[in-house]
GUTORKOL-22274 format. One record per residue: residue number from 1; residue in one letter; x, y, z of N, C-alpha, C in turn. Coordinates in Angstrom, 1 decimal, padded with zeros to 4 digits. Example, Ala and Ser with C-alpha at 12.3 -4.5 7.8 and 13.67 -1.06 7.14 Angstrom:
// GUTORKOL-22274
+------+------+--------+--------+--------+--------+--------+--------+--------+--------+--------+
: resi : resn :   n_px :   n_py :   n_pz :  ca_px :  ca_py :  ca_pz :   c_px :   c_py :   c_pz :
+------+------+--------+--------+--------+--------+--------+--------+--------+--------+--------+
:    1 :    A :  013.2 : -005.7 :  007.8 :  012.3 : -004.5 :  007.8 :  013.2 : -003.3 :  007.8 :
:    2 :    S :  012.8 : -002.2 :  007.1 :  013.7 : -001.1 :  007.1 :  012.9 :  000.0 :  007.9 :
+------+------+--------+--------+--------+--------+--------+--------+--------+--------+--------+
// end
This chain:
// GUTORKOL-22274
+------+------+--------+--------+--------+--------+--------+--------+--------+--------+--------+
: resi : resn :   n_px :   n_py :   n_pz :  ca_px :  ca_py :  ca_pz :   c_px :   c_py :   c_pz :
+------+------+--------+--------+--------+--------+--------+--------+--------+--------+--------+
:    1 :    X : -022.9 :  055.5 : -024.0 : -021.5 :  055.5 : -024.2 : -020.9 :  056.4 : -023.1 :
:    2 :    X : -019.6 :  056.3 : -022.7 : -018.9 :  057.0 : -021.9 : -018.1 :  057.7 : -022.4 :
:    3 :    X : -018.4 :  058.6 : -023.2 : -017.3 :  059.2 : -024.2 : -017.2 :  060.4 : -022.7 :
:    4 :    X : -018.0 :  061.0 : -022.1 : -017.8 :  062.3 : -021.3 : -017.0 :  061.8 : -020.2 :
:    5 :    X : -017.0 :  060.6 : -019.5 : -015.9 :  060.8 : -018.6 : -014.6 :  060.3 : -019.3 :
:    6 :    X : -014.8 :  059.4 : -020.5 : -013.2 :  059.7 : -020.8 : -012.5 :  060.8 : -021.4 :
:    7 :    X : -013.6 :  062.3 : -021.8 : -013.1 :  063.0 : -022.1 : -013.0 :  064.1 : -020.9 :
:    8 :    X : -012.9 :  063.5 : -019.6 : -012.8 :  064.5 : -018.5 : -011.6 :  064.4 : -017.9 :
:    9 :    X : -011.5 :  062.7 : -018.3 : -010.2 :  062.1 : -017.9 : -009.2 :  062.4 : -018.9 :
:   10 :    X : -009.4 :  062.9 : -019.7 : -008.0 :  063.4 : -021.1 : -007.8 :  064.7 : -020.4 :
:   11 :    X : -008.9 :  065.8 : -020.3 : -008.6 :  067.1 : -020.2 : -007.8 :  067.1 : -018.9 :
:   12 :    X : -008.0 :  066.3 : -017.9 : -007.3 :  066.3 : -016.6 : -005.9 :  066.0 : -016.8 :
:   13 :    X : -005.5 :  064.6 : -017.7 : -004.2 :  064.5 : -018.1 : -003.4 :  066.0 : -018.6 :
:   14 :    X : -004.0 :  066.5 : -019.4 : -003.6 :  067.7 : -020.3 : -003.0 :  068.8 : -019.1 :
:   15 :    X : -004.0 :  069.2 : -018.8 : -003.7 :  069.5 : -016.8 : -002.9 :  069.4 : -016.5 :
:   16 :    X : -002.7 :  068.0 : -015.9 : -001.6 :  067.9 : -015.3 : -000.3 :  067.6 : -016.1 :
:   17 :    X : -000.3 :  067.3 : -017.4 :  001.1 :  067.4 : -017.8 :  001.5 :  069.1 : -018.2 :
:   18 :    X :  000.8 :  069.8 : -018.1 :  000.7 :  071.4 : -018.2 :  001.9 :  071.4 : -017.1 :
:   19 :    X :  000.9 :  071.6 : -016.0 :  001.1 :  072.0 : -014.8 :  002.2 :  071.3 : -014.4 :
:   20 :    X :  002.4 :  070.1 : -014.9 :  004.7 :  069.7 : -014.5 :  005.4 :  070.2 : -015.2 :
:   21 :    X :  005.2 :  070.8 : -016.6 :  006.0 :  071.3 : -017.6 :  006.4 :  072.8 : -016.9 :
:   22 :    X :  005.7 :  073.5 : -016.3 :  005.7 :  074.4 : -015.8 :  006.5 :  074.5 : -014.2 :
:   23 :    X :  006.4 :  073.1 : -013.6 :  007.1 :  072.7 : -012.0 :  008.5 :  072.6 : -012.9 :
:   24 :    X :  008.9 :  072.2 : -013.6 :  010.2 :  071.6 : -014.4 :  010.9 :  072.9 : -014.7 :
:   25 :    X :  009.9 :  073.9 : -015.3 :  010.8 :  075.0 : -015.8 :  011.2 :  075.7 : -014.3 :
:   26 :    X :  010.2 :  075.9 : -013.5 :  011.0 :  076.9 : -012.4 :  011.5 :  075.7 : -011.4 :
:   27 :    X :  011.7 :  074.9 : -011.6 :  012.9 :  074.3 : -010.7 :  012.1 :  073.3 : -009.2 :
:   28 :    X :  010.6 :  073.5 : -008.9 :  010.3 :  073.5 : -007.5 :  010.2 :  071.6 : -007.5 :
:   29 :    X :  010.0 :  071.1 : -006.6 :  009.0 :  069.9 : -006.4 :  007.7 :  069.5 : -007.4 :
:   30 :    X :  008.2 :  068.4 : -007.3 :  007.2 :  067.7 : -008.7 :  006.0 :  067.2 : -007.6 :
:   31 :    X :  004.8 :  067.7 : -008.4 :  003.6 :  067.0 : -007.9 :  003.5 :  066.0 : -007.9 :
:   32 :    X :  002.6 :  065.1 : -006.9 :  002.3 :  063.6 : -007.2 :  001.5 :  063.2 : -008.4 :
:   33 :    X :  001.7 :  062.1 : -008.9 :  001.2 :  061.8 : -010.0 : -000.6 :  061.4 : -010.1 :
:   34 :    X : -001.2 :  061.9 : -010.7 : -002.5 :  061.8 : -011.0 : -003.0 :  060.3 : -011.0 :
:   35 :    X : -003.9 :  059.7 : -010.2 : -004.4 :  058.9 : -009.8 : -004.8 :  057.9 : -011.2 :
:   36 :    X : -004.8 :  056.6 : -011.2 : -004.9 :  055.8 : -012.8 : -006.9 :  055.9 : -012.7 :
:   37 :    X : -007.1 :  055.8 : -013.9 : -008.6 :  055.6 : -013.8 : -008.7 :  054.1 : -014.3 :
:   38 :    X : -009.7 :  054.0 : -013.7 : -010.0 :  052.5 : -014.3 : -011.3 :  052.2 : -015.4 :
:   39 :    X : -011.3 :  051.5 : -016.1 : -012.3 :  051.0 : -016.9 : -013.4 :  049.9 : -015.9 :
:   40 :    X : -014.9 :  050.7 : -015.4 : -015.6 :  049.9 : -014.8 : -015.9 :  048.7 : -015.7 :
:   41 :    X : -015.8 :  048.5 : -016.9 : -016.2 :  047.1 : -018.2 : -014.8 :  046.5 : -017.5 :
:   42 :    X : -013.9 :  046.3 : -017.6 : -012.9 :  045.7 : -016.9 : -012.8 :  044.4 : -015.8 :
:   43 :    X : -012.4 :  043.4 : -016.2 : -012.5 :  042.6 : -015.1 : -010.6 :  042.4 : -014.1 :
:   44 :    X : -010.8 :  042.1 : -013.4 : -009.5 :  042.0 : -012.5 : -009.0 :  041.1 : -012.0 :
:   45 :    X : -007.5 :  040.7 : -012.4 : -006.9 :  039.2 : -012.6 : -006.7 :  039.4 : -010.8 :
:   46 :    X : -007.4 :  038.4 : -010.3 : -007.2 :  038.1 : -008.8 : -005.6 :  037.8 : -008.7 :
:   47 :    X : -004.8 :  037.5 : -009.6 : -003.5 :  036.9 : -009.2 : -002.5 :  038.0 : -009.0 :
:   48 :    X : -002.6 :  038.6 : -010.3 : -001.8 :  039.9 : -010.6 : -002.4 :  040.7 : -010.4 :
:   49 :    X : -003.7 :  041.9 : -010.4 : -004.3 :  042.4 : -010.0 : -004.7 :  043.7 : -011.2 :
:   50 :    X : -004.1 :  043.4 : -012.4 : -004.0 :  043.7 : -014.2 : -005.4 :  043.5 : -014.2 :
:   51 :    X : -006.0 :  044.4 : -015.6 : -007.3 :  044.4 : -015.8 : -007.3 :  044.5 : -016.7 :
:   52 :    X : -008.4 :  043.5 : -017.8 : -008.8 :  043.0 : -018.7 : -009.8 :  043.2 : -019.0 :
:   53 :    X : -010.4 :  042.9 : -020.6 : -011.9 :  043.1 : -021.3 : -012.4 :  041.2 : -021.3 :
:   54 :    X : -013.6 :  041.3 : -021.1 : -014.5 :  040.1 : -020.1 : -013.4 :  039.0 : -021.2 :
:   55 :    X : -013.2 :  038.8 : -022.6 : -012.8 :  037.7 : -023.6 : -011.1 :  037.5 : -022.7 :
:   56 :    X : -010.3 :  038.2 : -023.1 : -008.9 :  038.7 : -022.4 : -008.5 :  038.4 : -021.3 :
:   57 :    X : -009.7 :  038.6 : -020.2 : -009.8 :  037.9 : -018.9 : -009.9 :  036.4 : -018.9 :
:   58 :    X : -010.8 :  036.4 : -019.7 : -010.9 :  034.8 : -019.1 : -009.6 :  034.1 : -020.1 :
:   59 :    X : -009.7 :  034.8 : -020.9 : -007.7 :  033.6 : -021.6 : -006.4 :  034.4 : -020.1 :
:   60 :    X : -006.2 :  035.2 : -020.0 : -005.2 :  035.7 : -019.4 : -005.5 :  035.0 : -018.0 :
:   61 :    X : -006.5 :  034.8 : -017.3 : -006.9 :  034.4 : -015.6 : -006.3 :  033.0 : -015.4 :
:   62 :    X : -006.7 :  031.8 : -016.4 : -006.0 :  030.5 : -017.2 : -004.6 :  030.7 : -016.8 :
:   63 :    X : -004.2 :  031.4 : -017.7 : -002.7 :  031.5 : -017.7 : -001.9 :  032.6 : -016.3 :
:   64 :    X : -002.5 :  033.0 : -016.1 : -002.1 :  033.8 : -014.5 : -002.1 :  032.5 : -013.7 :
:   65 :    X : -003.1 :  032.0 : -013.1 : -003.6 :  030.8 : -012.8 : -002.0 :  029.5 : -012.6 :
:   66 :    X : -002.5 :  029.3 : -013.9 : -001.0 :  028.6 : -014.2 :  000.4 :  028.6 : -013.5 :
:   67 :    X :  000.3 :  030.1 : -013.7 :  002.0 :  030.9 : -013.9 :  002.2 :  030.9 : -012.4 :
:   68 :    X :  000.8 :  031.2 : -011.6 :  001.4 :  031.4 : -010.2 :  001.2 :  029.8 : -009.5 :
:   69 :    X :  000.9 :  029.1 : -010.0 :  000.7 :  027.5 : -009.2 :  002.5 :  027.1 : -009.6 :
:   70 :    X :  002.7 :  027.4 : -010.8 :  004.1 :  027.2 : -011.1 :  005.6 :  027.9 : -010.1 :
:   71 :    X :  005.0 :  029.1 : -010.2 :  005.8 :  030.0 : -009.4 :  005.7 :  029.3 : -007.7 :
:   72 :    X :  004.5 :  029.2 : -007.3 :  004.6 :  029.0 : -005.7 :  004.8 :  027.4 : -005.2 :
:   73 :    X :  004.7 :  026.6 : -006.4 :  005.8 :  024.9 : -006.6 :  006.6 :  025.1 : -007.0 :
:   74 :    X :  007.5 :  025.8 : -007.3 :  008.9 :  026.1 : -007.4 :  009.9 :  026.7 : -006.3 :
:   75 :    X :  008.8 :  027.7 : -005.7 :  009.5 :  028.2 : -004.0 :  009.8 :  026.6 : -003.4 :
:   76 :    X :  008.6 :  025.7 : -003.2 :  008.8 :  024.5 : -002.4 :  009.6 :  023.7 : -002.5 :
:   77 :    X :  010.0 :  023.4 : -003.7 :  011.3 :  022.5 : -004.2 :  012.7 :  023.4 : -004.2 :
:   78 :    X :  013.0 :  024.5 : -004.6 :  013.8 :  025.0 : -004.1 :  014.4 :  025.2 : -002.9 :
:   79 :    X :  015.8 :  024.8 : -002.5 :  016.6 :  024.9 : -001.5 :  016.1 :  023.2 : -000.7 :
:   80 :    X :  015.5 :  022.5 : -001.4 :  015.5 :  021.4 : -000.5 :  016.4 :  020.1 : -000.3 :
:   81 :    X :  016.3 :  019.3 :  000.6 :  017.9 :  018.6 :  001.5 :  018.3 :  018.3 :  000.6 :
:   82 :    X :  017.7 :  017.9 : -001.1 :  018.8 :  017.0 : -002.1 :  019.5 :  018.2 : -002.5 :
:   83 :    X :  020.8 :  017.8 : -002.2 :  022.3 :  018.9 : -002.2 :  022.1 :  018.5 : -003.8 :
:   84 :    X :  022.8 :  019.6 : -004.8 :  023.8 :  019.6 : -005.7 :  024.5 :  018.5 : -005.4 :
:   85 :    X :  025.4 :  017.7 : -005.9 :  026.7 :  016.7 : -006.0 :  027.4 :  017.7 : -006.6 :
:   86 :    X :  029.0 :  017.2 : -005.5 :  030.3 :  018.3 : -005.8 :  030.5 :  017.6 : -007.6 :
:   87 :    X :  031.1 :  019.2 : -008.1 :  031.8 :  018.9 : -009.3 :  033.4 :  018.4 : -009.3 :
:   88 :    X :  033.3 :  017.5 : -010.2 :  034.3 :  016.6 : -010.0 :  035.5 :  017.3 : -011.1 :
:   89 :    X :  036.5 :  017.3 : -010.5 :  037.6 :  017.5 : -011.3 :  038.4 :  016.6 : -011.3 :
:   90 :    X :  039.6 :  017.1 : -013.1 :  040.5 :  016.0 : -013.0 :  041.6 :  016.6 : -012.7 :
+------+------+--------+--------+--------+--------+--------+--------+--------+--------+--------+
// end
C-alpha cells in the first residue's frame, strides 16, 4: 500500500496551508502553490490530459475521443463560403 507517501503528501498540504495563513496575516506575497501530485495507478486521457482509474479511463478516453473529433469537425465547417441567407423583412 501507499498509505506513507500519501501521508507525506497530506502533512505537506497542512504545511503549506499553515504557512499562507500566516503570509495572509502579515500582509507579504503569497507563495507559489504546491506542486499537484499524481496518482502513479492513474492512466492519462491523451486528449485532455485528466487522469483516471484504468475502468474510468477507458469509458472517459471513448468519450474524450468523440468530443474532440466533434470539436475539430466543427472548426472545419465553421465560417465556410455557404453565407447565412439575409433575413427577410416585411
Amino acid at each position: 500500500s501507499n498509505w506513507r507517501r500519501k501521508h507525506e503528501e497530506f502533512i505537506a498540504t497542512i504545511r503549506a496551508a499553515k504557512g499562507l495563513n500566516q503570509v495572509m496575516k502579515d500582509g507579504g506575497p503569497l507563495p507559489p502553490p504546491p506542486p499537484p501530485s499524481y496518482d502513479p495507478d492513474y492512466i492519462q486521457c491523451p486528449y485532455c490530459q485528466r487522469r483516471f482509474s484504468e475502468n474510468a479511463a477507458d469509458r472517459h478516453i471513448k468519450f474524450c475521443k468523440e468530443q474532440a473529433s466533434r470539436i475539430s469537425n466543427k472548426g472545419k465547417f465553421s465560417g465556410s463560403d455557404k453565407a447565412k441567407p439575409p433575413a427577410k423583412t416585411q
